[in-house]
N, C-alpha and C positions, 0 to 999 in steps of 0.2 A: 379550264376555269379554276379549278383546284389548285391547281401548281401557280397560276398567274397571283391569287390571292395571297398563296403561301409568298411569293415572291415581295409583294406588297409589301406583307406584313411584317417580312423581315428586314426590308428596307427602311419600314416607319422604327422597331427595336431599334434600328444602328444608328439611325437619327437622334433617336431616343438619349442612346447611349454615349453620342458626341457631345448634342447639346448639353449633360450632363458631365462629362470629362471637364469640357471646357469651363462649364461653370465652376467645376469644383476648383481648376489648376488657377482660376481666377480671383477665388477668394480665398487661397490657400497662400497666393504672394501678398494680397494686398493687407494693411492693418487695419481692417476695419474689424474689431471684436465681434462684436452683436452679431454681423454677418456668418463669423466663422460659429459663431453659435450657433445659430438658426439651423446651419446647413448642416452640421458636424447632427445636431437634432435629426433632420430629414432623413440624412443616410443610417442613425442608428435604427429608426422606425421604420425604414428599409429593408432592415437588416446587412448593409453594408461599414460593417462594421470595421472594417481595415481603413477606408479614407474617414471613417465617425472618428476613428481613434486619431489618427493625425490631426485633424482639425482638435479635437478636444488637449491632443498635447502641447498644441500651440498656445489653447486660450485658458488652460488650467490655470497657470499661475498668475495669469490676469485676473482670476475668479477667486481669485484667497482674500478670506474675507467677509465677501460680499455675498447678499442672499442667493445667488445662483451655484455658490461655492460648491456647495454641499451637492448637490445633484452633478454640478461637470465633474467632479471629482470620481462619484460614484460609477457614474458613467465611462467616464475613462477608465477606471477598471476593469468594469465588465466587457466593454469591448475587448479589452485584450483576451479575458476570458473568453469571451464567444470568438475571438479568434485562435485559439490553441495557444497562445503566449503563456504558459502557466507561472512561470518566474515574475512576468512583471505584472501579472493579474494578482499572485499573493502577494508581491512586494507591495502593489498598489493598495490592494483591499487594507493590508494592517496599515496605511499612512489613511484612507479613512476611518477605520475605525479609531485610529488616536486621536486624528484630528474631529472625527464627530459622534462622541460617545453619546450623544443623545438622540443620533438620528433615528427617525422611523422605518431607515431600510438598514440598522445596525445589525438585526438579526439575519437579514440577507448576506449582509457586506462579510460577515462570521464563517456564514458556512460558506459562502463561496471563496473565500479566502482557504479554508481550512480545506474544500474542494480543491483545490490550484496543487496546494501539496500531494495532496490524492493522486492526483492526474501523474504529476512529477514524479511517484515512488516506482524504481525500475523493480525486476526481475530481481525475485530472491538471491540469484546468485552474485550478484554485484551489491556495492557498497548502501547501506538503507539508512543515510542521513538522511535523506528526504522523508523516507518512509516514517520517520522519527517524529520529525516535526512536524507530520501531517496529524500520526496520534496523538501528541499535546496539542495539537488545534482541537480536533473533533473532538479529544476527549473535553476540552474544557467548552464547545458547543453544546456536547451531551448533558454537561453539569449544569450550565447556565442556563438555555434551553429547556428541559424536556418535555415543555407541551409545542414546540412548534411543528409548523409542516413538516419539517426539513428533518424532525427527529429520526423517523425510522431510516430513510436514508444515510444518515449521519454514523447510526448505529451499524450498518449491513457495511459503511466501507472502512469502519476500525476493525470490526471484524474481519474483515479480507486482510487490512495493512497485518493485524497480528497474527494470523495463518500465517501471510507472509515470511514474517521475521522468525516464528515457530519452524517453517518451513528451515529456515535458514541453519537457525542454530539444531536443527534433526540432522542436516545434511553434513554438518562438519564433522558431528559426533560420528556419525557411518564412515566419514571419512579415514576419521582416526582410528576405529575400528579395522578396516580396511588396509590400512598404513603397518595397524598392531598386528596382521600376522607375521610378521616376520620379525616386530620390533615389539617386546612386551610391554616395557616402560610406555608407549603409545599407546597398545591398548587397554595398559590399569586407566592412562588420561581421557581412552573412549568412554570405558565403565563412569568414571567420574561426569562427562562430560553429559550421559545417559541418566545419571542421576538426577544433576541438577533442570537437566528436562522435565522429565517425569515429577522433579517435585515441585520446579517453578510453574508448569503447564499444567496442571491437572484437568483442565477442561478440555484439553486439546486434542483438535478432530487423528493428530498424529501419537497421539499418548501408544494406542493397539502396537503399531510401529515402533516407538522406541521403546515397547515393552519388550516386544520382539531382541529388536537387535542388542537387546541387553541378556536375554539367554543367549544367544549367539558367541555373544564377545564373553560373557564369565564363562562358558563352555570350552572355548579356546583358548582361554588363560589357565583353565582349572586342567582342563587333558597335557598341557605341554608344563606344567608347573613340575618343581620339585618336590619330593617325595614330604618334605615338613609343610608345606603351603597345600598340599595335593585337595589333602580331603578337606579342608576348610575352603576352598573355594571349588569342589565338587559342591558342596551343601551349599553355599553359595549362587551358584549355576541353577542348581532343583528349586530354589526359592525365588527365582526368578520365570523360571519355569510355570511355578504354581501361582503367580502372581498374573502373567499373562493369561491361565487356565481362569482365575479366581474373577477378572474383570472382562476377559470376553474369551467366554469358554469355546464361540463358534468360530475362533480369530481366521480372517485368510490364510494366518502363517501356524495353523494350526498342523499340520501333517510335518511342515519341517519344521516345527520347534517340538515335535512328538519323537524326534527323529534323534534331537540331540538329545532328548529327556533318556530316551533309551541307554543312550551312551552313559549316562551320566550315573543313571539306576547301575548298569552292568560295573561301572568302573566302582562305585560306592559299594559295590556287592564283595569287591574284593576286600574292604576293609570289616566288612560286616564276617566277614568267612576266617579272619586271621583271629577276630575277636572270639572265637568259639576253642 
């Protein structure tokens, strides 16, 4: 009896689902506007938003202009949004917001525009144009905005986009680091490059990290250096040392940056011992 019903029931779905096919391949050839409106409406309130979006590409620039402009417009958008399109959902959102600075869904049309780029920013290690101009949207949402809904969300993925790019610019620096033991002129450009981290990023959840791999790398420069450079970047090293000590005296890389501090103390000891 159960299976018969099931059977029914999936038979009346496929019905369902023709008589809808057909309607749609019907008023998707023919020119009747109105039509392709109505229906392009029906499937969005569906949530069929892959045929809502074709139907509204058709009849969008028929609606420029006119009082319905402003909603197929919007609409066309966000279906691409709700369908993963994120290129032509932000493409689309900034042609409504130019074209309707006054509308009542502008603050929507903002963040999910500036959302599109969100989506689109890849993996720290590949190129972050995207990621770019995802945080001059939000940031300029954050500015404009800050009582809306959409605030605290707004704020929590500029926040992730600039980890992101922090991420990035940590990871070249270790690079060159990396690169510098064998080549020094690479690793004075780590030091530098560890610098301008630490002082561009002061807030950053990676600060600990590239306080770290900056005793590391003045460590490695100052033990392999020549005997005129030696002890000015041993002391160099130890202040990097006490720096990392001074801001997070618990750090995970506490054992092995105690490790180099050692070296650094014994090898300065020798200069302290000639002094006497």
């Amino acid at each position: 009896m159960f299976s018969k019903m099931r059977t029914i029931f999936s038979l009346f779905l496929l019905f369902v689902f023709m008589v809808s096919c057909s309607e749609y391949q019907k008023v998707l050839k023919n020119e009747d506007v109105k039509a392709k409106y109505e229906l392009a409406e029906k499937f969005y309130e569906k949530g069929d938003f892959k045929r809502a979006n074709r139907l509204y590409e058709q009849i969008a620039p028929k609606y420029v202009g006119k009082p319905q402009g402003e909603r197929v417009m919007f609409f066309f958008a966000d279906s691409y949004f709700k369908n993963e399109d994120y290129y032509l959902s932000g493409y689309q959102f900034e042609r409504f917001i130019k074209s309707y600075p006054k509308s009542d869904k502008i603050q929507e049309a903002s963040f999910l525009g500036a959302k599109s780029y969100y989506e689109l920013s890849p993996v720290y290690s590949l190129d972050q144009t995207d990621t770019d101009k995802a945080l001059v949207k939000l940031q300029n949402f954050i500015n404009t905005y800050p009582d809306s809904e959409y605030f605290e969300e707004a704020n929590k993925m500029a926040r992730e986009l600039t980890s992101k790019k922090e991420k990035k610019q940590l990871e070249i620096a270790k690079q060159f680091a990396k690169l510098g033991e064998f080549n020094f002129p690479i690793l004075i450009s780590a030091i530098t490059a560890l610098d301008n981290f630490i002082t561009d990023n002061p807030g950053s959840i990676y600060r600990e990290e590239a306080l770290y791999y900056r005793v590391e790398a003045t460590t490695n420069l100052a033990l392999n250096s020549t005997q005129n450079k030696r002890k000015e970047r041993l002391e160099d090293a130890l202040s990097s040392y006490n720096n990392l000590m001074r801001y997070f005296p618990e750090s995970e890389f506490k054992k092995k940056a105690d490790n180099l501090a050692e070296k650094i103390q014994e090898e300065l000891g020798v200069y302290a011992t000639n002094t006497k």
